[in-house]
C-alpha positions as CSV (number, residue, x, y, z in Angstrom):
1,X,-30.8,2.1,-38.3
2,X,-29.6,-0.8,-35.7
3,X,-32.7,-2.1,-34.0
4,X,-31.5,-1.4,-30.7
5,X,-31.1,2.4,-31.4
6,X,-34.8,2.6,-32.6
7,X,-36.1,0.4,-29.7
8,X,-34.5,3.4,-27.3
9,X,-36.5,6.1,-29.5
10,X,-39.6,4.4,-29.5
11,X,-39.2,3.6,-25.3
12,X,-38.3,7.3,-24.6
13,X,-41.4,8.9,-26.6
14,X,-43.8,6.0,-24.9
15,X,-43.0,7.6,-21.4
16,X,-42.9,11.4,-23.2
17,X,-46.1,14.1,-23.8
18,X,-46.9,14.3,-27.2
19,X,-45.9,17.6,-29.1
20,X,-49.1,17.7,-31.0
21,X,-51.7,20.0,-30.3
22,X,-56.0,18.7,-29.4
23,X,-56.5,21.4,-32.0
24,X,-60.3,20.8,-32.9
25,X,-61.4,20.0,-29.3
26,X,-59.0,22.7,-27.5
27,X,-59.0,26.1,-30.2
28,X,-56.0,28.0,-29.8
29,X,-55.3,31.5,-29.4
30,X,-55.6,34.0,-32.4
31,X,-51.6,34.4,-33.3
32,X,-50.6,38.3,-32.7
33,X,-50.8,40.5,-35.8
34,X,-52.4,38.2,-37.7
35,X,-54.2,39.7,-40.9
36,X,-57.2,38.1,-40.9
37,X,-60.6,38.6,-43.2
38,X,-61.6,41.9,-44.6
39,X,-64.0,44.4,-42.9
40,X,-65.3,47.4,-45.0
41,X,-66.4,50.5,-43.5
42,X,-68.8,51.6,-46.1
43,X,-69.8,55.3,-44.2
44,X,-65.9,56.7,-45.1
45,X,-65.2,54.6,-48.4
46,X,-65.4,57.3,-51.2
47,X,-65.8,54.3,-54.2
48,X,-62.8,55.1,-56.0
49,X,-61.6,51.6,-56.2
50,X,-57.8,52.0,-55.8
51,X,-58.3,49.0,-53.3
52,X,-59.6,46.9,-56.1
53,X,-57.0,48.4,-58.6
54,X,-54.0,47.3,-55.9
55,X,-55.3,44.0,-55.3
56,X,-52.9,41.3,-56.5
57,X,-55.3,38.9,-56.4
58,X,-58.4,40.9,-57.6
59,X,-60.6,39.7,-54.6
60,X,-62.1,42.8,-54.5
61,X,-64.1,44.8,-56.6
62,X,-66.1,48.1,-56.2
63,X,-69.2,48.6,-58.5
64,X,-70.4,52.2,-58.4
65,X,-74.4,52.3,-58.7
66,X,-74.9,56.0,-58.3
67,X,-72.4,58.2,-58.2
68,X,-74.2,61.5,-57.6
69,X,-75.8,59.7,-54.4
70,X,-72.8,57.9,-53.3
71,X,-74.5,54.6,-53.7
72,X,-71.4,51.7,-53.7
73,X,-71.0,47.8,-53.5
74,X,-68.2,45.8,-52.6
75,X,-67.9,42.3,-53.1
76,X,-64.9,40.7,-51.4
77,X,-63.8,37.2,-52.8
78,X,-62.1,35.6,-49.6
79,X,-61.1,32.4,-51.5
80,X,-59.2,34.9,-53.8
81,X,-57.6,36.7,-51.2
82,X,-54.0,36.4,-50.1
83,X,-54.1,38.3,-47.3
84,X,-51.2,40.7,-48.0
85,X,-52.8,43.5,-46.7
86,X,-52.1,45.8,-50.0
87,X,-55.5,46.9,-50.1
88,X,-55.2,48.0,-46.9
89,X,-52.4,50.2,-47.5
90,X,-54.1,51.6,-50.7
91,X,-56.9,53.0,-49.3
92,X,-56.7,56.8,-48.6
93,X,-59.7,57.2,-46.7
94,X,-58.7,54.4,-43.9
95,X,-62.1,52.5,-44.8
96,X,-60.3,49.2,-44.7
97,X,-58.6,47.1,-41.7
98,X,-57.6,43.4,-41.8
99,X,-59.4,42.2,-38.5
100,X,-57.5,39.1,-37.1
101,X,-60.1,38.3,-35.1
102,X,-61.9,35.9,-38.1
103,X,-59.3,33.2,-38.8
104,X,-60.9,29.5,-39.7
105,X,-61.8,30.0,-42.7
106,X,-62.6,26.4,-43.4
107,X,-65.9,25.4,-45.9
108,X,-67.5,23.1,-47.6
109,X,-68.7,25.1,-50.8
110,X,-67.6,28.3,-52.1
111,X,-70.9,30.1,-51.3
112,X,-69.7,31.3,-47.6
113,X,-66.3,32.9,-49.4
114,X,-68.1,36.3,-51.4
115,X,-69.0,38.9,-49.0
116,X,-71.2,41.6,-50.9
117,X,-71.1,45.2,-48.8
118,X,-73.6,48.3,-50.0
119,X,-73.2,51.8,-49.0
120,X,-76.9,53.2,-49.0
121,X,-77.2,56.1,-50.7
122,X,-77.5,59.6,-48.9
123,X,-80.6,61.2,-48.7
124,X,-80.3,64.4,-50.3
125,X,-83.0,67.1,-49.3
126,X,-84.0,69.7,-51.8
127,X,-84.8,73.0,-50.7
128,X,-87.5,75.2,-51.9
């Protein structure tokens, strides 16, 4: 590249706004139908696991503690997840929706990337 014909690029930029985005200081907007982190809606989940079983990238898994009381847990590995939405599709009972709203994932240590959900279990009254 002739010196002259770089000397003209680097003049016209000097003189030009930068196409860069002040990311950190200025957050942008959330990009439309974005899937974002996981939300579990324990009350409708049933614990059959066909989420977990779908996963591609077995960030999810679903340990039954009582089944007679419809006691559940769900751990979610985000650092596992590739956010393709399968488990999503899977679930019969509509108990799980990719939020977009939860975006920067960003951490130091690994600790921040397990979310572990519990269903409490239902309170069966005996009669007499």
């Amino acid at each position: 590249m002739k010196f002259g014909m770089m000397f003209k690029d680097v003049s016209g930029a000097l003189f030009k706004k930068p196409f860069t985005e002040n990311y950190p200081a200025e957050p942008t907007e959330t990009p439309d139908r974005l899937r974002g982190s996981l939300v579990w809606d324990p009350d409708s989940c049933t614990g059959c696991g066909l989420c977990a079983r779908d996963c591609p990238a077995m960030a999810i898994e679903i340990e039954v503690i009582d089944k007679k009381a419809k006691h559940y847990q769900m751990t979610y590995h985000i650092d596992r997840c590739t956010f393709c939405g399968q488990c999503v599709e899977s679930c019969n009972q509509g108990s799980l929706v990719m939020e977009g709203g939860e975006w920067e994932l960003a951490s130091l240590s690994r600790e921040p990337f397990t979310e572990v959900g519990e269903r409490p279990p239902l309170v069966v009254e005996e009669t007499e």
